[in-house]
N, C-alpha and C positions, 0 to 999 in steps of 0.2 A: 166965784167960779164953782160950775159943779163937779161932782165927784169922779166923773168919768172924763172930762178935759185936764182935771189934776192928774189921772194915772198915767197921761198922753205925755205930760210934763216933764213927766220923772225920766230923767237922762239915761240912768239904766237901761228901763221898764221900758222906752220908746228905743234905745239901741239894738236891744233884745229882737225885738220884733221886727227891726227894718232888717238886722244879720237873718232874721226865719226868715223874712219874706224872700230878702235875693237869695236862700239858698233854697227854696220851694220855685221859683221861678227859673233857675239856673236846673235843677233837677228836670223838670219839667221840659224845659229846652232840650237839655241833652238827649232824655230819652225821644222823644220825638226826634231829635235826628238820627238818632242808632237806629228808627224803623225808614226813615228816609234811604239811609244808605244800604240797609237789608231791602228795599224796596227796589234801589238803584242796581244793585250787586247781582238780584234775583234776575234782572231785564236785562243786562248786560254780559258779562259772564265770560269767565276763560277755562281752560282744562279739562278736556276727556281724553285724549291718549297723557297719562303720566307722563311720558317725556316730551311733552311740547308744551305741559306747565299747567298750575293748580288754579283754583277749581275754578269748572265752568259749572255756568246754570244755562238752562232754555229754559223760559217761562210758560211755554204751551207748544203743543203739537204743532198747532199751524204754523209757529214762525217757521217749520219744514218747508212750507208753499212753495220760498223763493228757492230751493235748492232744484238745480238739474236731480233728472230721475234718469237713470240707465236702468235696461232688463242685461238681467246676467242670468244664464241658464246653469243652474245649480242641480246636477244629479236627475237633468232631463227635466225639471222643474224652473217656471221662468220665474222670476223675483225684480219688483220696483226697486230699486236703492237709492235713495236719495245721495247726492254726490258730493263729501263735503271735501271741498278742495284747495277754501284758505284755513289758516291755522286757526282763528277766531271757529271757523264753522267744526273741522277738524276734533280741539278742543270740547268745543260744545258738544258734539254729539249727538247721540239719544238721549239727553239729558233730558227734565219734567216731561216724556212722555211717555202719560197713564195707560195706551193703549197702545197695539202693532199688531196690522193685520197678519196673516200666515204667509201672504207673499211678499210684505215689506220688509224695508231692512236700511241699511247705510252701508255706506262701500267709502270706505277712507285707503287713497291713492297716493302710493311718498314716493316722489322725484329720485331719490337715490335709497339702495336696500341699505336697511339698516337694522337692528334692535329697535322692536316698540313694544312699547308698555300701556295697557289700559287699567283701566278701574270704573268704578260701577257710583262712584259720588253722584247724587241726585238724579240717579238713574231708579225710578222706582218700580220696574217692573226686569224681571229674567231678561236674558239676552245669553243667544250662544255666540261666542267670539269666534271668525274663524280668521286665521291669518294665512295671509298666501307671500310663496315666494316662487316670483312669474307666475306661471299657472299653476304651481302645485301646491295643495295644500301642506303647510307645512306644521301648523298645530291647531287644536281644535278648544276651547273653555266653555263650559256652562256659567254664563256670571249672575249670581247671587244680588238681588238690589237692595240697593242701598250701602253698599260696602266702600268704607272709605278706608281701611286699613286693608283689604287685599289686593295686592296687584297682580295682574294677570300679564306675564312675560312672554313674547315672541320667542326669547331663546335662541334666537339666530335671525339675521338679517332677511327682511321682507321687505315687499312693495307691496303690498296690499292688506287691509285687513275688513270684514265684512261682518256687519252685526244684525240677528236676524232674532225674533224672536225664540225664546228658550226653548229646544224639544226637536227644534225645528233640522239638526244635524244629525241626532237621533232616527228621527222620523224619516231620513232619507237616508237614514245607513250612509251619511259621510264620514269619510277618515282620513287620516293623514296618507298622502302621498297620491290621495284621487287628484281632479286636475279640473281648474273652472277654467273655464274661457272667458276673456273678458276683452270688450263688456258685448253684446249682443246688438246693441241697439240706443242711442241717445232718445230719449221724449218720453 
């Protein structure tokens, strides 16, 4: 026999290497599922208002397409909102969108007034929060992106809240206690 089928032999030296190999192959495995399930998590997703549960992702702008759009007249200015009205959509948000025109926005609608809580988790661009209760604005947040340790609190019971690019509440001299009608218009 030659020298290199004797090394093959050696019960050690061959246990050695079948223990590397399934632990090189089991690594290997694992981490390629850890990027499946960040792949899966990333396209799927829950959580943008903090109390309706953590985190959500949206993976692109467009998966927006399928949400109903209302105009809501904001300080004599008209604004698209996209309408998220189950909790999955809700949750998600404006979450992975890199961009927002000066008239877009989101408008999240709750069935009974209550305490809401947002955050800005895989939100990577500014957003000013406005929350309404009935039509009057009842607080106003500039949010910060990409914050996952700040929460942005209602502080008192609403039915609505409207998220609109940063500046954008500023720029129209809104404030607490002005008064939106909603909504203007469906399509």
């Amino acid at each position: 026999m030659n020298e290199l089928t004797n090394w093959f032999l050696r019960p050690r030296v061959f246990l050695g290497m079948l223990i590397f190999a399934f632990i090189v192959v089991f690594l290997v495995g694992y981490h390629n599922n850890q990027i499946k399930q960040q792949h899966k998590m990333a396209a799927s997703g829950t959580g943008r208002s903090a109390g309706a549960g953590y985190p959500a992702k949206r993976p692109t702008h467009n998966v927006l397409s399928h949400l109903p759009v209302i105009k809501v007249a904001i300080a004599g200015q008209i604004f698209k909102l996209w309408l998220a009205s189950t909790t999955a959509e809700k949750e998600a948000g404006l979450m992975h969108v890199s961009q927002l025109a000066a008239d877009r926005g989101m408008i999240f609608l709750f069935h009974t007034p209550k305490p809401e809580t947002f955050w800005m988790k895989n939100t990577p661009i500014p957003l000013d929060l406005v929350f309404l209760n009935a039509t009057k604005v009842a607080r106003i947040y500039t949010m910060k992106p990409l914050q996952t340790k700040v929460l942005y609190p209602s502080k008192e019971p609403v039915t609505a809240a409207i998220e609109l690019k940063a500046g954008t509440c500023a720029k129209l001299g809104l404030k607490p206690g002005d008064q939106i009608k909603l909504p203007v218009s469906a399509g």
